[in-house]
N, CA and C atoms as an extended XYZ file, in Angstrom:
237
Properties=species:S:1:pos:R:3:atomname:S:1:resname:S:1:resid:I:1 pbc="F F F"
N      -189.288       61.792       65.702 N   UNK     1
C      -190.205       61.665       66.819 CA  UNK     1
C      -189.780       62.648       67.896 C   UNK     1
N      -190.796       63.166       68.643 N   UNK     2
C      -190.504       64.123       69.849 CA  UNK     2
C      -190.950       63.654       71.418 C   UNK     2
N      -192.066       63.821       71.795 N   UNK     3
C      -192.183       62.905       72.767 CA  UNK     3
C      -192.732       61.448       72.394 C   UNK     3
N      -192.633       61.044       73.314 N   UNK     4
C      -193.359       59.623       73.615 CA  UNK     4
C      -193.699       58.893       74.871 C   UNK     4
N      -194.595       58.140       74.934 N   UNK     5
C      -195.624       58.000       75.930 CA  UNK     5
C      -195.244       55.826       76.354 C   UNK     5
N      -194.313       55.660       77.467 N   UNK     6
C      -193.586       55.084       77.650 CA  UNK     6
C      -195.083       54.008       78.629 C   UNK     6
N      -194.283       53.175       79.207 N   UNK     7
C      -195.436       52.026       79.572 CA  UNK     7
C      -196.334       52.008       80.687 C   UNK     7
N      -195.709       53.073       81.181 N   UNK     8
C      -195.694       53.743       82.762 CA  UNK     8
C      -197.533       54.152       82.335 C   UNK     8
N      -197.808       54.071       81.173 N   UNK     9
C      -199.635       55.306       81.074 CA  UNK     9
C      -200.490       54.300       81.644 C   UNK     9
N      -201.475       55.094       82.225 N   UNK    10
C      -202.373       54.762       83.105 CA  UNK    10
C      -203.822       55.187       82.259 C   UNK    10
N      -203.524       55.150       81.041 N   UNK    11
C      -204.072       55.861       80.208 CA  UNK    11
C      -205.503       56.429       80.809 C   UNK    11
N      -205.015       57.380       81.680 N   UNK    12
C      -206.213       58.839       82.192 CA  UNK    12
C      -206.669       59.527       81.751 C   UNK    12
N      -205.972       60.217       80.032 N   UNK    13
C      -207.066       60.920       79.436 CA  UNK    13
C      -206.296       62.147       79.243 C   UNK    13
N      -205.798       62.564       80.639 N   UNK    14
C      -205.264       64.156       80.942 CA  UNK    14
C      -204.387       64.689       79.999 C   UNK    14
N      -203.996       63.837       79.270 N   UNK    15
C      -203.153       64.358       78.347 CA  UNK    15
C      -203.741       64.673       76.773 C   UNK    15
N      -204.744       64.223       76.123 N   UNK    16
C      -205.259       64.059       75.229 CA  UNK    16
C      -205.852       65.783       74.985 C   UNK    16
N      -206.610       65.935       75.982 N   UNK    17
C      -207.330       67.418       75.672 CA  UNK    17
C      -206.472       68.421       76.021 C   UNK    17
N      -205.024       68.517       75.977 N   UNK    18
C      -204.309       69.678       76.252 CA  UNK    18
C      -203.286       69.628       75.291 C   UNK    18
N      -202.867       68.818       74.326 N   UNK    19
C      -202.167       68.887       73.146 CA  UNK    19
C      -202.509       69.484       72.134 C   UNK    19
N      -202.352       70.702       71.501 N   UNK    20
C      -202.252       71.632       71.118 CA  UNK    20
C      -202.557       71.071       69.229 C   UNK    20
N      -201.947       69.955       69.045 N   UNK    21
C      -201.957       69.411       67.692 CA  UNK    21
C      -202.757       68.628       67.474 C   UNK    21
N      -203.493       67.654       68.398 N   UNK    22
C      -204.254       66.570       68.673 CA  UNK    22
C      -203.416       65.731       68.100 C   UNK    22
N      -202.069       65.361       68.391 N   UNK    23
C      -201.171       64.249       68.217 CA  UNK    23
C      -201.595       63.040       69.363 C   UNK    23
N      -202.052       62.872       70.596 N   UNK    24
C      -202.404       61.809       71.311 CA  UNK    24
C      -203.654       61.523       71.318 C   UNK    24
N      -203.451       60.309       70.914 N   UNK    25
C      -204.771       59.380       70.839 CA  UNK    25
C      -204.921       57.779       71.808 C   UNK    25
N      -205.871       56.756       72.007 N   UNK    26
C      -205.655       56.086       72.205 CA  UNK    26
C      -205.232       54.702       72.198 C   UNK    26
N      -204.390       53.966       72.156 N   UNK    27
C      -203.242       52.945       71.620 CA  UNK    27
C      -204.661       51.624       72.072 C   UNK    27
N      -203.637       50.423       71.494 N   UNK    28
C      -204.165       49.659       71.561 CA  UNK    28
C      -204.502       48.829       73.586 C   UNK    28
N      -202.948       49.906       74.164 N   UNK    29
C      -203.165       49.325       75.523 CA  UNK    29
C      -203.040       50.556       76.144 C   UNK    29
N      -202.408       51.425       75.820 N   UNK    30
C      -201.943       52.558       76.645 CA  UNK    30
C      -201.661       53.694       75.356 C   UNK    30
N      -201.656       55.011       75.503 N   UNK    31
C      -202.156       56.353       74.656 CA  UNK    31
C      -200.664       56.187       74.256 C   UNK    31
N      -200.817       57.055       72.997 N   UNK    32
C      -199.539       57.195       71.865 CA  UNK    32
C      -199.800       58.661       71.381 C   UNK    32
N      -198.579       59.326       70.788 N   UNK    33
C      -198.139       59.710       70.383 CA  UNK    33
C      -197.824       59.804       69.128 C   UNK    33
N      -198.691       60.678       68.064 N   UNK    34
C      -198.407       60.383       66.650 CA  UNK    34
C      -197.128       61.353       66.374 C   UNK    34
N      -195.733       60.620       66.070 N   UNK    35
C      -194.491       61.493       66.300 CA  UNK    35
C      -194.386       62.066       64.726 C   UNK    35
N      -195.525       62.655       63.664 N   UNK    36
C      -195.674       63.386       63.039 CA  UNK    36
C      -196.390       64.801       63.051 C   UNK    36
N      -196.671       64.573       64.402 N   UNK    37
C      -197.890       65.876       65.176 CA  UNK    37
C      -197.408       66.162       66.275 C   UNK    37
N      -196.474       65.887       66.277 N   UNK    38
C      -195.908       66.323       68.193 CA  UNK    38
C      -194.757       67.780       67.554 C   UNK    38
N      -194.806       68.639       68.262 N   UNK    39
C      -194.078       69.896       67.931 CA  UNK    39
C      -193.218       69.700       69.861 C   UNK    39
N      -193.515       69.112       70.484 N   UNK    40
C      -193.676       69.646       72.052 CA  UNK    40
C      -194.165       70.969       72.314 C   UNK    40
N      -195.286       70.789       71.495 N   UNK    41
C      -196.074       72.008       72.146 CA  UNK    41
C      -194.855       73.352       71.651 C   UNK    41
N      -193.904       73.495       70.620 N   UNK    42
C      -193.486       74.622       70.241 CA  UNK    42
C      -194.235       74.793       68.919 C   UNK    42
N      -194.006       76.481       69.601 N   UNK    43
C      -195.209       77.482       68.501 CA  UNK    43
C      -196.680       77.383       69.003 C   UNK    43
N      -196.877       76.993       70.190 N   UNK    44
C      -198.301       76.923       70.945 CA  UNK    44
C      -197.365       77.730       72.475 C   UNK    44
N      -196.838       76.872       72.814 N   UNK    45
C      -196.969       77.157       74.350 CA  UNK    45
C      -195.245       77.001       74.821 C   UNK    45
N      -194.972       77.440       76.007 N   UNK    46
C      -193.908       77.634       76.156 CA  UNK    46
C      -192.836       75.839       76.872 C   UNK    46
N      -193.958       74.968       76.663 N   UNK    47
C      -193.331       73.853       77.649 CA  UNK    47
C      -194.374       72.692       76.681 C   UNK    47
N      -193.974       71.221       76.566 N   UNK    48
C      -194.716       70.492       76.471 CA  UNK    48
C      -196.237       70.135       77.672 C   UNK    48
N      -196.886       70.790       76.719 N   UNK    49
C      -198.365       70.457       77.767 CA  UNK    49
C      -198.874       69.051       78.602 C   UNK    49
N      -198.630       68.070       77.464 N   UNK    50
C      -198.980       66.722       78.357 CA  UNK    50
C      -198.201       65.911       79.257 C   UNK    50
N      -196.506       66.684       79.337 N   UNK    51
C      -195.982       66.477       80.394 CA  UNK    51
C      -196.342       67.309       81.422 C   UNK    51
N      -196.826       68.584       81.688 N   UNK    52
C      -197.161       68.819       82.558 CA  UNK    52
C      -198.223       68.520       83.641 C   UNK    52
N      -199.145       67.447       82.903 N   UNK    53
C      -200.479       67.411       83.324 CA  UNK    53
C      -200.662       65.637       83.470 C   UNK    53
N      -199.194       65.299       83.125 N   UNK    54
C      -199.525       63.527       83.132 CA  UNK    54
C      -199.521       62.901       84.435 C   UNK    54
N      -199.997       62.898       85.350 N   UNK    55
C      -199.948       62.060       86.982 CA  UNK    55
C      -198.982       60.782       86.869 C   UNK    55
N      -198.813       60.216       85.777 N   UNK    56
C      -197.874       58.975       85.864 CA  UNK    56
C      -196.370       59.314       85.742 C   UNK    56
N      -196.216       60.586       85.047 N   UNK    57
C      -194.817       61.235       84.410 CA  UNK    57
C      -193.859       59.831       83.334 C   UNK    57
N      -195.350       59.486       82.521 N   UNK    58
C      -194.757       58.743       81.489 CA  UNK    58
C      -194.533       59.298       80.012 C   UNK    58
N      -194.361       60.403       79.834 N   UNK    59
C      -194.402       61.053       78.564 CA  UNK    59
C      -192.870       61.855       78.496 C   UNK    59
N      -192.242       60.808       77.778 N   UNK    60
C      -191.028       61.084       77.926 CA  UNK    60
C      -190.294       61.526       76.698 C   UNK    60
N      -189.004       62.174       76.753 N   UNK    61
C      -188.025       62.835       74.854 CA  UNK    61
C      -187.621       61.444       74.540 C   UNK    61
N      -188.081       61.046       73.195 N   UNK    62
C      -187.963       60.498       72.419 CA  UNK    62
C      -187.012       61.328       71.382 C   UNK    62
N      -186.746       60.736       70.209 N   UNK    63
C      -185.548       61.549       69.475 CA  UNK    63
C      -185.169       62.564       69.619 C   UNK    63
N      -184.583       63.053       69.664 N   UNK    64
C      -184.323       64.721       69.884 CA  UNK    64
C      -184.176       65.801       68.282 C   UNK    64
N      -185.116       66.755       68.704 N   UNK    65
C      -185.024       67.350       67.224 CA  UNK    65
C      -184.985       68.753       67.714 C   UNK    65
N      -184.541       69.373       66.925 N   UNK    66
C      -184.392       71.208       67.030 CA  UNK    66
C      -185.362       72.165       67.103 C   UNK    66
N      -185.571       72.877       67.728 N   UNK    67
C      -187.224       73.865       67.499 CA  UNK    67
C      -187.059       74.455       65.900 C   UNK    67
N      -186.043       74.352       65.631 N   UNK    68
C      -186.752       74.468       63.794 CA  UNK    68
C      -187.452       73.308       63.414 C   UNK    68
N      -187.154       72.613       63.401 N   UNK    69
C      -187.097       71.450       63.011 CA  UNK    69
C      -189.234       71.009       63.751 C   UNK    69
N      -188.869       71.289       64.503 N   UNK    70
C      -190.666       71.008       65.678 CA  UNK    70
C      -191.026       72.775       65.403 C   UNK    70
N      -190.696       73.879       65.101 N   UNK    71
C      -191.737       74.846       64.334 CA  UNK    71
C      -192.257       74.577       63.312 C   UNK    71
N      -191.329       74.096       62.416 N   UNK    72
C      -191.455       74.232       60.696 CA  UNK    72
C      -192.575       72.619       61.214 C   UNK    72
N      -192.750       71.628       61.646 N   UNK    73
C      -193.951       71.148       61.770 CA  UNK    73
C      -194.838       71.868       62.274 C   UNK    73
N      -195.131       72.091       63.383 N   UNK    74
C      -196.183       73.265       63.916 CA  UNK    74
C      -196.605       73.843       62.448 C   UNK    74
N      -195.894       74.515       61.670 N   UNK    75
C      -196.336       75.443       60.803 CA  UNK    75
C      -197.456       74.596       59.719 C   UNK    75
N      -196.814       73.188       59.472 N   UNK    76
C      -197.152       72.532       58.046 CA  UNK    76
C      -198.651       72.401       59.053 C   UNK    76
N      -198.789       71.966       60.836 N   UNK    77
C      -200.093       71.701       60.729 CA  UNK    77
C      -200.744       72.298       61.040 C   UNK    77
N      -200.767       73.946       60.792 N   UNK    78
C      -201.636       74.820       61.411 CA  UNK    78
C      -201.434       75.817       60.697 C   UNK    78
N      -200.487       76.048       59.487 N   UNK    79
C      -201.092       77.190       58.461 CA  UNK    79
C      -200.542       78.130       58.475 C   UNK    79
């Protein structure tokens, strides 16, 4: 898992249309994080996008994994 989207969501939305993988969707109470589609935005962009844009600053590092490790996904979902 890479990020994750902690209890703090206000679930606003802002984060959904700027994820690069379409890994966030909406949860049963508050938006999630499918931690098979999350790269943090490496191999798109230079920073995780839906932390930048979350007003609650609930989208927080969850496991920690290596940018190989979050490229070589990027790669499997985009070819």
């Amino acid at each position: 898992m890479s990020l994750k989207i902690n209890d703090d969501c206000t679930s606003c939305d802002a984060c959904v249309s700027v994820c690069p993988n379409n890994a966030i969707s909406a949860g049963d109470v508050i938006y999630v994080i499918n931690a098979g589609a999350c790269t943090e935005c490496v191999g798109a962009e230079d920073s995780p996008q839906c932390q930048m844009v979350c007003p609650a600053d609930c989208i927080v590092q969850g496991d920690v994994e290596s940018k190989d490790v979050l490229m070589a996904r990027y790669h499997s979902l985009h070819g």
